[in-house]
KEROMAR-245635 format. One record per residue: residue in one letter; x, z, y of N, C-alpha, C in turn. Coordinates in steps of 0.001 Angstrom, whole numbers, plus 500000, padded with zeros to 6 digits. Each point is the difference from the previous one (the first is absolute). Example, Ala and Ser with C-alpha at 12.3 -4.5 7.8 and 13.67 -1.06 7.14 Angstrom:
! residues 2
A513190507800494310499110500000501190500900500000501200/S499650499280501050500820500060501190499230500730501090/
This chain:
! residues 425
X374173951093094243500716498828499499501493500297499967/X501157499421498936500867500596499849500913498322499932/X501015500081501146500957499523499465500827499201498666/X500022498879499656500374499654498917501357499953499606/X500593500915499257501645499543499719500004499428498681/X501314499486499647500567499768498971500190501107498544/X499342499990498782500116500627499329501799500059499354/X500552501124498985501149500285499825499752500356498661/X499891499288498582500433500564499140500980500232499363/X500390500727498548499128501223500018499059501644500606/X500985499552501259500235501566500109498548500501501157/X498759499151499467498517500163500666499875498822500939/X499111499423500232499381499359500455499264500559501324/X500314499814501464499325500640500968500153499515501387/X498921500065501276499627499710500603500595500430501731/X500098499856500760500114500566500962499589500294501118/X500106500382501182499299500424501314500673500783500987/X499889499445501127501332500968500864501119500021499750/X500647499367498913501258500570499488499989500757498780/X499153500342499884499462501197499080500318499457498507/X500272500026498653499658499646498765499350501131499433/X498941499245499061498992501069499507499462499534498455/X499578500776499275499725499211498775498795499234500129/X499503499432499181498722498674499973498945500562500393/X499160499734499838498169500357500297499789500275498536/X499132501285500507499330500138498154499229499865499749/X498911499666500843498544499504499703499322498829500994/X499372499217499354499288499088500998499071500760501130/X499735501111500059499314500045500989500945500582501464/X501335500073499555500777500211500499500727499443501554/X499958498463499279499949498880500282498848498561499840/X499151500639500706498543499031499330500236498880500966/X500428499781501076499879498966500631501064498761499769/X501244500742499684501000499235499400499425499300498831/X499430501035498903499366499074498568498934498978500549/X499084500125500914498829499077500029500953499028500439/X500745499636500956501139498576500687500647499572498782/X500529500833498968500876499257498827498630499624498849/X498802500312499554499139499672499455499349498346501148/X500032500316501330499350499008500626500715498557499497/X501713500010500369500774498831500276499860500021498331/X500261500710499172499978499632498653498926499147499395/X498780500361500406498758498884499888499679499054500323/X500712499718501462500014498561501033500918499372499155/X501087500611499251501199498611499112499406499722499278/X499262501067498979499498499167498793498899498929500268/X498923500477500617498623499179500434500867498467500137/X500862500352500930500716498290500635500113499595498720/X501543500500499136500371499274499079499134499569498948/X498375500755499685499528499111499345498757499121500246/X499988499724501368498710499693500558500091498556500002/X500977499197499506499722498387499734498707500243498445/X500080500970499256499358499733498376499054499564499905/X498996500595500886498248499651500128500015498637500434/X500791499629500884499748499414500922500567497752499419/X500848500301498765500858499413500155499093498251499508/X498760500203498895499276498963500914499406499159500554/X499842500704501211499072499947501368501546499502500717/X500883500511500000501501499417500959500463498837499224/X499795499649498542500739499015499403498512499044500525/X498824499763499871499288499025500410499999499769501662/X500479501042500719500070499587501559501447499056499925/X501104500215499368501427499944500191499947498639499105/X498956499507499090500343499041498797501107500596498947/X500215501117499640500962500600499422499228500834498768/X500920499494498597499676500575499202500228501379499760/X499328500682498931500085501986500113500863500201499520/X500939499179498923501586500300499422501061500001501166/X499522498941500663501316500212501164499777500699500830/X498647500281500495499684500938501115500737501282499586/X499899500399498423500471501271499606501328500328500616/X501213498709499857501123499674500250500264500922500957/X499602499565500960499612500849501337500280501450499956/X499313500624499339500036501119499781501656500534499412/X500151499154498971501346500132499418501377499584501500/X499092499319500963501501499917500976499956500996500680/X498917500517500445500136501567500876500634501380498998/X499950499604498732500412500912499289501781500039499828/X500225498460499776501412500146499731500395499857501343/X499282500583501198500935499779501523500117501865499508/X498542500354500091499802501616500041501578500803499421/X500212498818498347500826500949499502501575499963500323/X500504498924500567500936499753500574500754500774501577/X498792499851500450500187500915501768499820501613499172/X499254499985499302499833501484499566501960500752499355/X500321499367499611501067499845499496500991500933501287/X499982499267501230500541500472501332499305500863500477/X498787500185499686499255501273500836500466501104499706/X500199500452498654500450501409499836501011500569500186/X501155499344499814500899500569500742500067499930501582/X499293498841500945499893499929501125499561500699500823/X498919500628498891498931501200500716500820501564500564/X501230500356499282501247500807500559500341499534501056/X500455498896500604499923499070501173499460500569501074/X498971499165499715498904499509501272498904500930499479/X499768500886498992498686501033500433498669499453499071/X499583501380499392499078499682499242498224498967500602/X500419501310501273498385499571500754500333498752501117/X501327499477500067500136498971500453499328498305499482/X500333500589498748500002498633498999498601500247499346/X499408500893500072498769499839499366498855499491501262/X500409500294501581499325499325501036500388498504500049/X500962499937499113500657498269500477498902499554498655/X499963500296498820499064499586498838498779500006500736/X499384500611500374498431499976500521499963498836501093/X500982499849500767500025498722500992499747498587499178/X501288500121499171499998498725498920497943499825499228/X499830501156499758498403499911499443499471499721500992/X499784500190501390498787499556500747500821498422499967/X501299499449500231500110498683500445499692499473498264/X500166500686499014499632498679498551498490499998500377/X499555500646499607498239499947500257499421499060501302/X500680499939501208499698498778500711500031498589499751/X501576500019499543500322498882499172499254499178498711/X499541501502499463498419499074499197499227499884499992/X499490500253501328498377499886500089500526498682500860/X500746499448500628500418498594500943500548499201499187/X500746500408498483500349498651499225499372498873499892/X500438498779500364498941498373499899500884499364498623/X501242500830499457500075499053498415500735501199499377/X500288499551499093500553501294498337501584499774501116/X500973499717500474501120499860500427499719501359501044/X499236500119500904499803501305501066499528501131499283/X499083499769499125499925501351499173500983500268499175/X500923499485499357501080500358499410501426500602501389/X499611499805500946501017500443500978499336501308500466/X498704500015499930499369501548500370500192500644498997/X500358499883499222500046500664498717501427500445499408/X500521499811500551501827500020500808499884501640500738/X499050499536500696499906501331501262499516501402498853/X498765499612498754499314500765499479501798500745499456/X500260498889499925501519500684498276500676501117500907/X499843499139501217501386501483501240498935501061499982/X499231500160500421498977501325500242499699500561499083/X499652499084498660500355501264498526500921500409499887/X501475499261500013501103500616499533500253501514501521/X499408500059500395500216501283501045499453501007500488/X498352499436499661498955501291500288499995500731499162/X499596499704498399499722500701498968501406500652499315/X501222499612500505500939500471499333500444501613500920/X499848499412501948500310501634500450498945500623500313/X498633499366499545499072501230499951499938500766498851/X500754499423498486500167501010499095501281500880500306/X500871499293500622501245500736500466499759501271500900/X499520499389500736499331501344500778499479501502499305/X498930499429499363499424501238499153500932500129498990/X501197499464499565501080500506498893500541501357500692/X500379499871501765500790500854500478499513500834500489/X498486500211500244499266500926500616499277500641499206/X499927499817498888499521500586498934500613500406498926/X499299500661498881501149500781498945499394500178498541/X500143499999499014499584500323498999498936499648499666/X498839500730499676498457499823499512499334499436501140/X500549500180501471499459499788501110500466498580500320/X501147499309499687499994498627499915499552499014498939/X500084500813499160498832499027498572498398499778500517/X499737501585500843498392499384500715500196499343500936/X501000499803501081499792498926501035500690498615499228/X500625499824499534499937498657499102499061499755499513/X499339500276499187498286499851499306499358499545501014/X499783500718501201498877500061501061500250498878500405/X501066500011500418500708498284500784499302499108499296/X500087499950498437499706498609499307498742500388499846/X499408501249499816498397500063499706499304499520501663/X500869500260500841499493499218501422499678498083499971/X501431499847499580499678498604500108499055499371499056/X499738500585498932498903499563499197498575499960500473/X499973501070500580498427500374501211499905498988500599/X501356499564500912500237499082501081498854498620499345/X500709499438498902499842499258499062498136499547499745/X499428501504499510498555499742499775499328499955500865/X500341500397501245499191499816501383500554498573500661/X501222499662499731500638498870501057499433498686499531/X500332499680498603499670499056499246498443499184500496/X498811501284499290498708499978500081499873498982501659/X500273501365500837500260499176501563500198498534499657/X501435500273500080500525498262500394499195499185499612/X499622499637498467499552498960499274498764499685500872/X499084500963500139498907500202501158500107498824501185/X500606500789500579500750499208501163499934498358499562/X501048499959499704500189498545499034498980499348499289/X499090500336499524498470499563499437499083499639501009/X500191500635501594499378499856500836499933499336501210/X501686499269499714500530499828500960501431498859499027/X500945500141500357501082499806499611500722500642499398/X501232499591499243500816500850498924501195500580501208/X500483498783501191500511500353501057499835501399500889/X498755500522500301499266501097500555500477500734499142/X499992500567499072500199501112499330501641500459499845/X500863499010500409501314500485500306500305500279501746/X498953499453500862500014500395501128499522501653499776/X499231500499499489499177501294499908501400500279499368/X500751499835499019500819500653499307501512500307501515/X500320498725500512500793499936500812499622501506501268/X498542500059500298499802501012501243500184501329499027/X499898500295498837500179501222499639501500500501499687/X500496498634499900501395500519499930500951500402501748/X499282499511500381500057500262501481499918501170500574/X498923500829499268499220501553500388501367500603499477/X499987499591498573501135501516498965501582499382500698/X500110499438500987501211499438500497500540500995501074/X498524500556500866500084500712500749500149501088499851/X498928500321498963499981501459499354500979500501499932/X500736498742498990501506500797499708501403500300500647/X499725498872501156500913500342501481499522501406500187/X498894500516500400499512500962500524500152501110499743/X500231500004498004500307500925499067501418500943500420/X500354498437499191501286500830499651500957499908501056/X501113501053500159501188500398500525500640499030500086/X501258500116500608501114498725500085501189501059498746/X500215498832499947501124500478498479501070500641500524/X500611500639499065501274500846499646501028498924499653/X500881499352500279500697498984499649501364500827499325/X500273500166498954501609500985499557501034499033499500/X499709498345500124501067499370499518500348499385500679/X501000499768500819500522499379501597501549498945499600/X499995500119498582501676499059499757499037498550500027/X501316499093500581499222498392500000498932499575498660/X498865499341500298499464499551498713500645499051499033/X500069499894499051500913498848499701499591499500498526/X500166499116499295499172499291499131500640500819498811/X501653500275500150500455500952498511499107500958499770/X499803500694501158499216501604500023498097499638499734/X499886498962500245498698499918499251500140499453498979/X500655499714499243499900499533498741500662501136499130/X500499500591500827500800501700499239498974500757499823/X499108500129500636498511501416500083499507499377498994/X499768498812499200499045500054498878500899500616498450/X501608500160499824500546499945498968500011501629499405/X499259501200501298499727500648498916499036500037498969/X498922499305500857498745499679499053500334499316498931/X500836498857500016499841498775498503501367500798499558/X500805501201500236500806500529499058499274500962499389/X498815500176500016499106501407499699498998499603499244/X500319499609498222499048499222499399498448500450500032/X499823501431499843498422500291499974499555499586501145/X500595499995501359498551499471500920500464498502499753/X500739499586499987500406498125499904499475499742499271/X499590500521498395499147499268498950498630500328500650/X499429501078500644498486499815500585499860499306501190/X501117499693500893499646498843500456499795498703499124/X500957499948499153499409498357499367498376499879499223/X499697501762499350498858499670500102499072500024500799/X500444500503500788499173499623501601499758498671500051/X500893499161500088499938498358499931499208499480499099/X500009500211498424499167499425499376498547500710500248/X499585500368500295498680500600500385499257499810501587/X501399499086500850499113499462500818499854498942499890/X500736499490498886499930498079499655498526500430498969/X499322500474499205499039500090499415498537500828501181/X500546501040500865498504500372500771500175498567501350/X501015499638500651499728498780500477499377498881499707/X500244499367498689499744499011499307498271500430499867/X499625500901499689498270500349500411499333499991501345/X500921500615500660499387500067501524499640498933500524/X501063499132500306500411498231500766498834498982499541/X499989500513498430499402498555499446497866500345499832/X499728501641500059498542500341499404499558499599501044/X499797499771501175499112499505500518499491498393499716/X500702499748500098500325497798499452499482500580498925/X499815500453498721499669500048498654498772500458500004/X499147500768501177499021500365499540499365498745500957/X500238499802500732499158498451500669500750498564499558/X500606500262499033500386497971499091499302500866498885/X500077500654499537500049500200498361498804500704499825/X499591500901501003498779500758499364498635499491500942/X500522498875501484498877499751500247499409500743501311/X500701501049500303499429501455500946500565499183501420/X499361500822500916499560499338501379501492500823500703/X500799499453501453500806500694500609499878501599500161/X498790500065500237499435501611500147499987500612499187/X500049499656498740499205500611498664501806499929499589/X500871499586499976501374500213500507500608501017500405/X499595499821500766500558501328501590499893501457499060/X498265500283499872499748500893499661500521500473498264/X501006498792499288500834500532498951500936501453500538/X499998500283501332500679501216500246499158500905500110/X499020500064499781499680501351499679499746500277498508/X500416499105499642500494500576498474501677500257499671/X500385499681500693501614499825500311500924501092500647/X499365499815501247500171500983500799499682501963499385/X498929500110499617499751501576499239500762499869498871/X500629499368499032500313499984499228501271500897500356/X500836498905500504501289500199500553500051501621500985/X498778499911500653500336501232500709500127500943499097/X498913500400499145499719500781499093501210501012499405/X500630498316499081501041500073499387501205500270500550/X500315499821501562501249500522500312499795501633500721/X499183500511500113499393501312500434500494500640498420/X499416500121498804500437500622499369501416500135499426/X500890499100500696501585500386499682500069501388500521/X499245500139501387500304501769500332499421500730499771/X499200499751498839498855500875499850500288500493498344/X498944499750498862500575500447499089500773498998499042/X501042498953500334500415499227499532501732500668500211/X499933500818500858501426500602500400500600500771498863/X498940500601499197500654500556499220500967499396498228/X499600498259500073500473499138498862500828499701500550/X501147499678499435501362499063500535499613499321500678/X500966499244500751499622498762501435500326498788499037/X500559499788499004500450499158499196498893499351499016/X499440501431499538499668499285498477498240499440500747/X499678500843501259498977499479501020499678498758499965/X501343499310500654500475498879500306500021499064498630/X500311500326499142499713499183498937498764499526499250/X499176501025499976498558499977499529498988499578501181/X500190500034501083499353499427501391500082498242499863/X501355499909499834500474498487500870499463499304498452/X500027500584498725499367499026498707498953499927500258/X499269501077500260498380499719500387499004499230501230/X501273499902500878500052499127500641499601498398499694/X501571499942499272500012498800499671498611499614498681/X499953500741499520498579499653498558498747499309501044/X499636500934500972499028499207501079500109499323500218/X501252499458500771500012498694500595499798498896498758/X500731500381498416499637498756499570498488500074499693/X498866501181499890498916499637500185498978499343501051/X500480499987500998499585499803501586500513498284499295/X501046499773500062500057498294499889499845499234499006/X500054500822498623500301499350498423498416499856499696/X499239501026499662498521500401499853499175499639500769/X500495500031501377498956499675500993498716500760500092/X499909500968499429498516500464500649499025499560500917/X498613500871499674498879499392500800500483501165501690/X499684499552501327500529500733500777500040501508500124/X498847500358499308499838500867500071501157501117499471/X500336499605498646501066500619499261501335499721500293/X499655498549501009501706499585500577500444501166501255/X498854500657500404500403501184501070500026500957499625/X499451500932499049500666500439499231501618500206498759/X500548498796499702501059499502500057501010500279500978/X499608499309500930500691500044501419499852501475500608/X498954500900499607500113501367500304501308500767499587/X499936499664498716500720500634499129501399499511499782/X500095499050500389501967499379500641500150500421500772/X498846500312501144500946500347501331500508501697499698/X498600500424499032500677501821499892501280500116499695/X500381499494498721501004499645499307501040499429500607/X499889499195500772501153499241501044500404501171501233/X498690500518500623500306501286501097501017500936499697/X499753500445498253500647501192499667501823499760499893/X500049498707499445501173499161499536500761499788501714/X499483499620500992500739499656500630500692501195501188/X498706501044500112500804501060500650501108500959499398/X499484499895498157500720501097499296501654499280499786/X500182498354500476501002499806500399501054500583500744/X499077499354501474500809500562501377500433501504500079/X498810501076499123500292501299500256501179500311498450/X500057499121499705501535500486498851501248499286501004/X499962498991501006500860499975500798500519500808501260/X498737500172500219500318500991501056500462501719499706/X499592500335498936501017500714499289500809500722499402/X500239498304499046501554500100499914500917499144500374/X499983499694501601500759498992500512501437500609500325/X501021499679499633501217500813500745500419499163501192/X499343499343500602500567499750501625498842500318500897/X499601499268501130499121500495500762498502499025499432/X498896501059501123498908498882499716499769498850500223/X500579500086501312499702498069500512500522499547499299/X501093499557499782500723499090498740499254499967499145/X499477501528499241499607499779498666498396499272499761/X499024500496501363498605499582500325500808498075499879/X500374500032501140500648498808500320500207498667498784/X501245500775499321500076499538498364498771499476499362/X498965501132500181498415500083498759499136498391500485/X500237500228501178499242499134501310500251498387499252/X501629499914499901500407498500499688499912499600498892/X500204500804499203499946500140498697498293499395499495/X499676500775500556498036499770500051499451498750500409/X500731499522501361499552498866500599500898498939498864/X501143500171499635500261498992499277499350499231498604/X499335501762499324499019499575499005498698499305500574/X499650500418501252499040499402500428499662498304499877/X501707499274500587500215498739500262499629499646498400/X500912500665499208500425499114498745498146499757499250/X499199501772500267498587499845499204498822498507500892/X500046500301501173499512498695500756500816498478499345/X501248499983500037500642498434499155499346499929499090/X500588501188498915499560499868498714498134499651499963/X499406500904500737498633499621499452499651498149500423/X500453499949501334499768498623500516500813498705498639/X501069500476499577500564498966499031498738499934498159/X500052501170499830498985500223499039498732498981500074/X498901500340501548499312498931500409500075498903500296/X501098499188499990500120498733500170500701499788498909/X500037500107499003500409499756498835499155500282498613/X498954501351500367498899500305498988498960500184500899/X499369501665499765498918500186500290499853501446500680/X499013500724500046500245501509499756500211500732499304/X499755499115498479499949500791499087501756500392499541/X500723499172500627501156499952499910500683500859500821/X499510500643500879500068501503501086499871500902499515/X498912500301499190499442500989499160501025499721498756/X500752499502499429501112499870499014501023500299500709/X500516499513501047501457500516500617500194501169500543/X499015500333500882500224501217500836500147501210499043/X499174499937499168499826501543498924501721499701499372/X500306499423499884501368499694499174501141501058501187/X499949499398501090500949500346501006499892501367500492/X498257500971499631499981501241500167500699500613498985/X499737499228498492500749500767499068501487500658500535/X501043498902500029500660499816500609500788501229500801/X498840500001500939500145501376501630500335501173498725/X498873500093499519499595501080499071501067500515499260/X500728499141499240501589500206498843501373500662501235/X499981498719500745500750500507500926500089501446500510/X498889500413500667500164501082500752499762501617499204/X499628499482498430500742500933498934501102499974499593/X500483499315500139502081499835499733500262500602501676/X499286500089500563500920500811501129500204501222500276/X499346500966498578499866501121500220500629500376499202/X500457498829498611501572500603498596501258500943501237/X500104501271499102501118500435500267500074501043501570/X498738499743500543499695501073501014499097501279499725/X499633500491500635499429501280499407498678499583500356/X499307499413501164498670498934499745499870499234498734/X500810499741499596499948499104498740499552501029498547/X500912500489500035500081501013498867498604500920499643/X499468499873501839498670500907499929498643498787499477/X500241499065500029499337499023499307500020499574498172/X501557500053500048499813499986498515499420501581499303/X500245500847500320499977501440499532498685500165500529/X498743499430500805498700500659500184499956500502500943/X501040500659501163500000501298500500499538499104501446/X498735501268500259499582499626501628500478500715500486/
């Protein structure tokens, strides 16, 4: 186990021990125990952040609460996520990568208590407070982490793995819970969720090292608001963050609302729900595995463009068409591939070509993400109380377009860019 310092760009990215500086790790098996702790906590954020969907309702008939506002919910842990996320990345120079990612896993075992004990929509919207702090911090320095301990072809596969992890997480967790909840209560299945976040809490005390701390001048609010201005002065990753944003306001706006749609609209049982992730879940894994595989060799750009449209074409079939279920999981197969490929071939064009450090820049991706998150949960919840689904399946595909234009104008005038218009892999 190795010590965590502060990365230094340009001049390499690297780790320390004893005193010692050394260059990154070059292979996962290098460091296998470090990757399984940043794949673990990476799966415990996502599972949390989307484990109201199945569920939402079975909690709106315990709570008397309708599924548009329940969504809401989701949108307040998102716009907490993206706000505190905001302070995490530069903070994480501070106070330490593996500091703040043990303080995120705390926040996950206390949201997950908080909702399996909610008695009205007012306490689950305050646990869900806790969900926004523990996203905005696990998933941002467990990619941070593997930004600085890893390198080249060898961090495009532990990014993949990370998200092809939490997708696994996903087709096994889901199935579970709903289980649980079919058998019992919808409550129980965030207690089961709450003790596992408990286990990877320890794990990861256990894991990792105590940090390398290299920035010791007072913290101060100028200097965090200074660490983001190389990024938004640096149009190619600033325009793929914004399409980062529109592409989590369109794969959110699916996630939050398909469970409610396949039990109001198609009729299907809580369980028969749940198990929409294992069409979901492989999809997504699938699809973010081949960014390091043979997808490495097409631009990260023009990827990203033809992913996040095809994306969006599903979703308006999943809500516009409606299919018989059978073909709706199939559908839903085939967004999540398409969404998998789109959302890692993001992060790994940030990570880089970021010209400041990772935390900030993970950090950045983190808020940025959670903020599309809030706006795709509003937006879908305003859509439904105003139309239908079919009106989901019309908006969301609009807003992937969107991601899609964007994060090809971020490549005019760079030599990524140029290798897009000109063909060249």
């Amino acid at each position: 186990m190795r010590a965590l310092a502060n990365d230094h760009p340009p001049g390499g990215r690297r780790w320390e021990r004893g005193g010692r500086v050394r260059e990154g790790v070059v292979s996962i098996g290098e460091d296998r125990t470090v990757f399984l702790t940043l794949c673990l906590a990476t799966s415990l954020s996502v599972l949390t952040s989307l484990s109201l969907s199945p569920f939402l309702p079975a909690i709106g008939g315990d709570l008397n609460t309708s599924t548009a506002l329940l969504g809401q919910a989701v949108m307040v842990s998102s716009l907490v996520g993206g706000i505190v996320g905001l302070a995490i990345g530069p903070s994480a120079e501070w106070l330490g990568y593996r500091r703040l990612l043990l303080l995120g896993l705390i926040a996950l075992v206390m949201c997950n208590v908080g909702i399996a004990l909610a008695p009205a929509f007012g306490f689950l919207v305050a646990a869900q407070l806790l969900s926004g702090l523990s996203a905005a911090t696990i998933s941002p320095m467990a990619f941070a982490i593997a930004g600085i301990r890893y390198h080249g072809d060898v961090r495009r596969q532990v990014i993949s793995r990370m998200f092809a992890s939490a997708s696994v997480a996903s087709i096994v967790g889901f199935p579970i819970l709903t289980f649980i909840a079919s058998q019992s209560s919808w409550r129980w299945s965030f207690v089961a969720l709450a003790f596992i976040a408990v286990a990877g809490l320890v794990f990861t005390a256990a894991t990792l090292d105590a940090d390398v701390i290299s920035a010791h001048e007072p913290l101060r609010l100028r200097a965090l608001l200074a660490t983001y201005v190389p990024l938004l002065r640096h149009p190619p990753v600033a325009l793929v963050y914004a399409a980062q944003f529109c592409r989590g306001v369109a794969w959110t706006g699916l996630l939050t609302y398909i469970g409610a749609f396949l039990v109001e609209q198609m009729g299907r049982s809580l369980q028969e729900a749940g198990l929409i992730w294992l069409a979901l879940g492989p999809g997504f894994m699938t699809g973010s595995l081949l960014v390091s595989g043979p997808l490495r060799h097409i631009p990260a750009r023009r990827t990203f463009f033809v992913t996040v449209l095809a994306m969006g074409a599903l979703i308006a079939v999943v809500f516009v068409v409606q299919p018989p279920i059978l073909l709706t999981w199939a559908t839903l197969l085939g967004a999540a591939f398409f969404g998998g490929i789109a959302e890692v071939t993001a992060v790994t064009i940030m990570s880089g070509e970021t010209p400041t450090t990772q935390g900030t820049t993970m950090a950045l991706n983190s808020s940025i993400t959670r903020f599309g998150t809030a706006v795709g949960a509003l937006t879908g919840g305003l859509l439904l109380a105003v139309g239908n689904y079919s009106a989901l399946g019309l908006g969301l595909p609009l807003v992937a377009l969107a991601a899609a234009l964007v994060c090809m104008g971020s490549g005019r005038g760079t030599t990524a860019g140029r290798a897009v218009r000109e063909g060249i892999a």
